[in-house]
N, C-alpha and C positions, 0 to 999 in steps of 0.2 A: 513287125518283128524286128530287134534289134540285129544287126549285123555285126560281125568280128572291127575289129575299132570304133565301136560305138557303144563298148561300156567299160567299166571298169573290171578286170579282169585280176585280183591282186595274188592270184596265183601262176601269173603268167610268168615271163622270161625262162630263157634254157641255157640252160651253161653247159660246155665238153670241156673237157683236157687229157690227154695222152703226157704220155714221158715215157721217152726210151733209158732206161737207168744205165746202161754201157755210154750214155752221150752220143749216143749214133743218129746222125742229122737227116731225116724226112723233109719230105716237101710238104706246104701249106693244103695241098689237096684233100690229106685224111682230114683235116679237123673241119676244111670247107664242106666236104660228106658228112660229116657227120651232124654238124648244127642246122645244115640245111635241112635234115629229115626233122627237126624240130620244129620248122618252119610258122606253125599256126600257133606256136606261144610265143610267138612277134605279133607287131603291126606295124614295119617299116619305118620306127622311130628313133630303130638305135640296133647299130651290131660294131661289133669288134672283137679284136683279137689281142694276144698277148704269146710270142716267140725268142725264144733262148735261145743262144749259139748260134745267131743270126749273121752277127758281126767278126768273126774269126780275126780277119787284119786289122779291127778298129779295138779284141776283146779290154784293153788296159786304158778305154777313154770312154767317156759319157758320152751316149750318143739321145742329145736333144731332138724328139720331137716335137715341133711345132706347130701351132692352125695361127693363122694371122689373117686379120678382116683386109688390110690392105697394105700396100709398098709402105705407105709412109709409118706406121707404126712396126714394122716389118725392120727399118731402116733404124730405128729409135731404140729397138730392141737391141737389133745387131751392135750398136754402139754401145751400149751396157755390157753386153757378155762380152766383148771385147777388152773391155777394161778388169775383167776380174778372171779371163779363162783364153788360153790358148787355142785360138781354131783350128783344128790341123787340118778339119774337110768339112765345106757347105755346100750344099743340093737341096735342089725339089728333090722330094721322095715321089719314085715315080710313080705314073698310076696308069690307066687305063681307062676309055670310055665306055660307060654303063650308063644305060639312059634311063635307069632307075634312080640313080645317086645324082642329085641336083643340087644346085645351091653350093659347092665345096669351097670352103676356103683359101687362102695361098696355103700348102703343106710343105715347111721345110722341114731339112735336117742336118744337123751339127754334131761332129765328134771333137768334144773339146777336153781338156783336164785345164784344173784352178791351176793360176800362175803361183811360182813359187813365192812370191812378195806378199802374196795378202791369205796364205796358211799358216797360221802361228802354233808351227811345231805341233808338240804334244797339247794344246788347248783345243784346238780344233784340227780334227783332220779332215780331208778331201771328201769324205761322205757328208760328213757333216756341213762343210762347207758348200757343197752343191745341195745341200737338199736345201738351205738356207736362202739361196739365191733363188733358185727353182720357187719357192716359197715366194719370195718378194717377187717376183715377175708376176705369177700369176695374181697376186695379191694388188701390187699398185699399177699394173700396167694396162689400158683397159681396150679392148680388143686383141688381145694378144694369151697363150694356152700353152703354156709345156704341159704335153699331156702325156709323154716318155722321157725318163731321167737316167735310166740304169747302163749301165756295162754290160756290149753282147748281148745284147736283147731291146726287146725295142714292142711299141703297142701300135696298132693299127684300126682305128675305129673312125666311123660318123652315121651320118642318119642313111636308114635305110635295113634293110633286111641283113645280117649277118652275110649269109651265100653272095650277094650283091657288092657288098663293101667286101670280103678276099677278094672277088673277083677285080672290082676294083682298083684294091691295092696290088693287084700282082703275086698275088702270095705263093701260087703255085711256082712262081720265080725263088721265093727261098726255101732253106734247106734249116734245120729246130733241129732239138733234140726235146724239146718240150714247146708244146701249143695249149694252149685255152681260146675259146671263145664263149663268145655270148650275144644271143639275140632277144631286145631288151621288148621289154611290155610296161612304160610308164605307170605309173598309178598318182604319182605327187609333183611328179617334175616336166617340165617340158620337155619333148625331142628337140636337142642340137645337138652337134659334134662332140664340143667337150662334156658333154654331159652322157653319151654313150659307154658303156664300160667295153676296156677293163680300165677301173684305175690307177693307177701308179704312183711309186714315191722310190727316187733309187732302183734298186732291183726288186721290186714289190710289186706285185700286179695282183688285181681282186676283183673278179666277178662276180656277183648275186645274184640270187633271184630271191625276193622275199621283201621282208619292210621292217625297218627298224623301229619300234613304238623309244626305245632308247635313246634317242639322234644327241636329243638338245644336252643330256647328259653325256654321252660321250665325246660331243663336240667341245662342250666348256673343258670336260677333262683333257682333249689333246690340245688344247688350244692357252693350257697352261705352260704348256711346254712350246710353245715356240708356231705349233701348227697353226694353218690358218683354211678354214672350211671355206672356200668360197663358191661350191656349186650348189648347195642346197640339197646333199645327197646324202644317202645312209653309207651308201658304197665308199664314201671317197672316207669318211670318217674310218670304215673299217681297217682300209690302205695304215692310214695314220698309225691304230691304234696297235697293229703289229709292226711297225717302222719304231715305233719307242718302244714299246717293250723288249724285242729282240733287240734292236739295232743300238738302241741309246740305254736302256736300263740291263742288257747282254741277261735277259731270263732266256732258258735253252726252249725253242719251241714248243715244245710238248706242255712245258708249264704256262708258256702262254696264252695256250688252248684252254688251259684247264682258268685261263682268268676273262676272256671272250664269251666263253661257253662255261661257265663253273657247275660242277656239280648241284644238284637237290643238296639240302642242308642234311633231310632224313638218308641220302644216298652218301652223305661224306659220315654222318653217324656208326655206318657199317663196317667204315676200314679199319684200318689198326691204327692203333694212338698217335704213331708218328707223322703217318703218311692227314689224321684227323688235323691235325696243328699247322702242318704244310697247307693242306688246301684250306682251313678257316684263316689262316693268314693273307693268303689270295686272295680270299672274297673281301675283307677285310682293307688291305693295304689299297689294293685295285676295285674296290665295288664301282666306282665310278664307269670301268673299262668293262663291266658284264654288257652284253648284248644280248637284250631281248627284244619278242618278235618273232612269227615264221623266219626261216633263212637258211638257204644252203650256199654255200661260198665257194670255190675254189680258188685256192692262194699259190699266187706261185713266186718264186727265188731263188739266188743264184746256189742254193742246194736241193730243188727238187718242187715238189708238188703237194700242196697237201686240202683235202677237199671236207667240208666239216658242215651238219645239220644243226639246230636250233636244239634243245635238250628235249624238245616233245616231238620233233621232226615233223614238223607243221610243211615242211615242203620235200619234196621231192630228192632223192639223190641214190644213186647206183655206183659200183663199182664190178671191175673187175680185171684181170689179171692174163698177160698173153706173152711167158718168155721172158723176156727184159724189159714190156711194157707194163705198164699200168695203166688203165682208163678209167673219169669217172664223167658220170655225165646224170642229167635230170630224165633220161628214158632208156631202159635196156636195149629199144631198138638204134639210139642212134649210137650203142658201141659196138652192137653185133653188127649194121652194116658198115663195117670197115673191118671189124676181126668177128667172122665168122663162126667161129669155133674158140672162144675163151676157155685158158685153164681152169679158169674160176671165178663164178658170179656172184654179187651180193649184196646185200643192200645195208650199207650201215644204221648202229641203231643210234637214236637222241646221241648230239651230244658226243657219239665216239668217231676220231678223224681216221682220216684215209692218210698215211703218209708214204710217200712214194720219195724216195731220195736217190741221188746218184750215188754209183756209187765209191765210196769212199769216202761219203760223207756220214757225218755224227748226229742225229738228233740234238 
């Protein structure tokens, strides 16, 4: 009889995430409860995390995480970002021992901003400019992984069980106002570090569970633009494909959902004329950027959370509602053990997102 890690499992992995919409900062404890009861749609080959409002005195600079194989490429990097970005603070991210987590790499950390000499004004600005650099490091530098880019916020992930890596990383040491995790279950890719979710670009972080049969076309499509895929993954392409649409073509999220996730053709035939034109123009301008495939995601940035199924909902995904929070997660049980008593449960349908914003924020 086959045993749990010895087959292919493609409905496996578990995603949570919480947000407090007042910005009121928790400890890493709820989101380590709650992925840990998911436990058995892991096999110890990938878990991490993804935490806002982490960084308070660092909120207005990038704080680079790093995996590095050794000192001397360690050393060859720090001499690159030196020449294009101001370091105001470097450290190991610190960790703890867990003698389930083996194998770790050096793990630093950098809060830097671009020098003001090589930002050419209104051409490029400071997003754009780190996500460009961020970009070529992982791209030509070879042992070496920014695997967190963003502002006040910051991702924490490698091989091993989810519960094991927070513990790990210390997380019950920091204080969110928004958490994701995910405890991963391979199906195409190998378990290592930078290949555990969530993954990141800027303020972007995105977990999955599911499989993209769309890769090779969304990859050529972000990769017209400047991206560059270099882990062999469905997850990291998703990252991308909302970092340009939002970020670089400024579509307001909701319509960016509707080009990831687009409507049935017979399901856009039913609106009204207007709203018919808008989304056949979507599918249309961005077919390229449709994702298809089982998949349930939760995305999160620097305005909130938002958690989204496949249009046939080929995977798993819950939500629900507590106060000023919002939770969604891949099992009702791992929201209710940490909120007991939700105002309200639900499970979304194909195709329609969960969005959870801070507040004062706009869709």
């Amino acid at each position: 009889m086959l045993k749990e890690g010895e087959l292919r499992i493609p409905s496996g992995c578990a995603i949570s995430g919480i947000i407090d919409k007042e910005s009121k900062r928790f400890c890493g404890e709820e989101i380590i409860k709650s992925i840990a009861l998911m436990h058995d749609r892991s096999n110890g080959l990938g878990g991490g995390f993804a935490a806002y409002g982490i960084y308070p005195q660092y909120k207005d600079l990038y704080a680079l995480h790093i995996f590095y194989d050794n000192l001397s490429v360690k050393m060859q990097t720090e001499d690159f970002i030196s020449k294009y970005f101001e370091i105001e603070s470097a450290g190991t991210i610190p960790t703890r021992s867990v003698p389930s987590v083996k194998n770790k790499p050096l793990i630093w950390r950098y809060f830097v901003h671009p020098k003001n000499y090589t930002v050419k004004g209104d051409i490029i600005d400071d997003d754009e400019f780190t996500s460009r650099y961020v970009i070529k490091i992982n791209k030509e530098f070879k042992g070496v992984y920014i695997f967190s880019s963003g502002k006040n916020m910051g991702t924490f992930k490698g091989v091993g069980y989810p519960e094991d890596i927070g513990e790990f990383f210390m997380l019950d040491t920091y204080e969110a106002y928004m958490w994701t995790a995910h405890g991963r279950f391979p199906t195409n890719t190998p378990g290592w570090w930078g290949g555990a979710h969530p993954f990141t670009m800027l303020n972007w972080s995105v977990i999955h569970n599911g499989e993209i049969s769309s890769y090779d076309a969304n990859r050529r499509f972000v990769e017209m633009y400047g991206y560059k895929c270099t882990l062999q993954t469905d997850t990291e392409v998703i990252t991308y494909l909302f970092d340009l649409l939002v970020r670089k073509h400024n579509i307001p999220i909701e319509k960016a959902i509707k080009v990831v996730a687009a409507p049935f053709w017979d399901d856009i035939e039913r609106e009204s004329k207007e709203l018919q034109n808008e989304l056949k123009s979507i599918r249309s301008v961005y077919a390229s950027a449709l994702i298809n495939g089982p998949f349930s995601i939760i995305l999160g940035y620097e305005k909130g959370m938002i958690a989204l199924n496949d249009r046939i909902k080929l995977r798993s995904l819950v939500a629900a509602e507590k106060g000023n929070r919002t939770y969604v997660a891949s099992e009702e049980s791992a929201i209710r053990i940490i909120c007991d008593s939700p105002d309200r449960v639900w499970s979304p349908k194909g195709g329609e997102p969960v969005i959870a914003l801070l507040e004062g924020e706009q869709k």
